[in-house]
C-alpha positions in Angstrom: -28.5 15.1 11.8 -27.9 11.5 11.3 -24.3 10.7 13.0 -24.0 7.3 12.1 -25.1 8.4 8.8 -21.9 10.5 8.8 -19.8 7.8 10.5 -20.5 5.5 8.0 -19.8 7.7 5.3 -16.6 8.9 6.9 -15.5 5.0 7.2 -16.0 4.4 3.2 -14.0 7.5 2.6 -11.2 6.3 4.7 -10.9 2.7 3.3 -11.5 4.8 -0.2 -8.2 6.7 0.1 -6.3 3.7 2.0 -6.6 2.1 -0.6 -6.1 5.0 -3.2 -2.6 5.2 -1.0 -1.9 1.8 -1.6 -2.0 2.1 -4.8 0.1 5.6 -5.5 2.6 3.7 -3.5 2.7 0.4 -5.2 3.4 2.7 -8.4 6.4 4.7 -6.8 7.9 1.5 -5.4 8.0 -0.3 -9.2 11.2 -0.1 -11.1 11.8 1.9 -13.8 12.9 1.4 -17.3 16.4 1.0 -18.8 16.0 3.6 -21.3 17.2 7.1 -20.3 14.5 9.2 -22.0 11.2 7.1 -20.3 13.2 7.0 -17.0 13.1 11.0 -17.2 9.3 10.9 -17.7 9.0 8.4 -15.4 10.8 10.1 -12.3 8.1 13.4 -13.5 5.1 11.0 -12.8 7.0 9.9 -9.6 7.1 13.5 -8.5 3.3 14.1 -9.3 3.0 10.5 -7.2 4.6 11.6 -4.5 2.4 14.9 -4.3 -0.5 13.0 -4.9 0.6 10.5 -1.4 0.7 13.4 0.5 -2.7 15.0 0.0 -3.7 11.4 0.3 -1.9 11.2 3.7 -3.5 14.5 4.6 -7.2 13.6 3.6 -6.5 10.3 5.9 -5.7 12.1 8.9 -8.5 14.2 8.3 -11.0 11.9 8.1 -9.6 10.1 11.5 -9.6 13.1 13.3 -13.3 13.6 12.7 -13.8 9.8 13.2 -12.0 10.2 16.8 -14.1 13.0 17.5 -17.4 11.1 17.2 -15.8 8.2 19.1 -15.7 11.2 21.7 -19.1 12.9 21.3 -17.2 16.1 19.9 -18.0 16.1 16.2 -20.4 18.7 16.8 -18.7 20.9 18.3 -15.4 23.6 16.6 -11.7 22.6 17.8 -10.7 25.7 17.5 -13.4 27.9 19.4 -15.7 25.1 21.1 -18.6 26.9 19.4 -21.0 24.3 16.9 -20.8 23.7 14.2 -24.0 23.8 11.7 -25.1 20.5 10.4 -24.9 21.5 6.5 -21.0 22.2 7.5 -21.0 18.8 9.5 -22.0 17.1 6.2 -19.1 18.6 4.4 -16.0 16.1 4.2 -13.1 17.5 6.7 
């Protein structure tokens, strides 16, 4: 299994979502509109934003965590039970 391979992946991911975060929150930070009836639909599309930022959140913290555990020499090898882990799973995003 090609680790760098993975690493490098991992590191296009993460800039990926960064800047996927960026822009969710560039939308949730705009103003909205004087109009009562598009400020309703807007604040819906804020909620679905807001969602949206924290599986983006989540997905970032994934991929450090697997990142951080190259860095270590532990990406191989199951947090939770220390077992391995098998290379087609390794090539799975976290």
């Amino acid at each position: 299994m090609d680790i760098k391979k993975i690493k490098t992946e991992l590191r296009d991911k993460l800039e990926e979502e960064i800047r996927r975060l960026e822009g969710i929150e560039a939308r949730l930070r705009g103003s909205h509109s004087a109009s009562f009836s598009e400020q309703a639909e807007e604040r819906e599309e804020d909620e679905v934003d807001e969602r949206l930022e924290e599986a983006v959140i989540h997905e970032i913290e994934m991929i450090k965590g697997a990142l951080e555990r190259i860095e270590a020499g532990a990406y191989q090898t199951c947090a939770a039970c220390g077992g391995g882990i098998s290379a087609k799973r390794l090539q799975a995003p976290p």
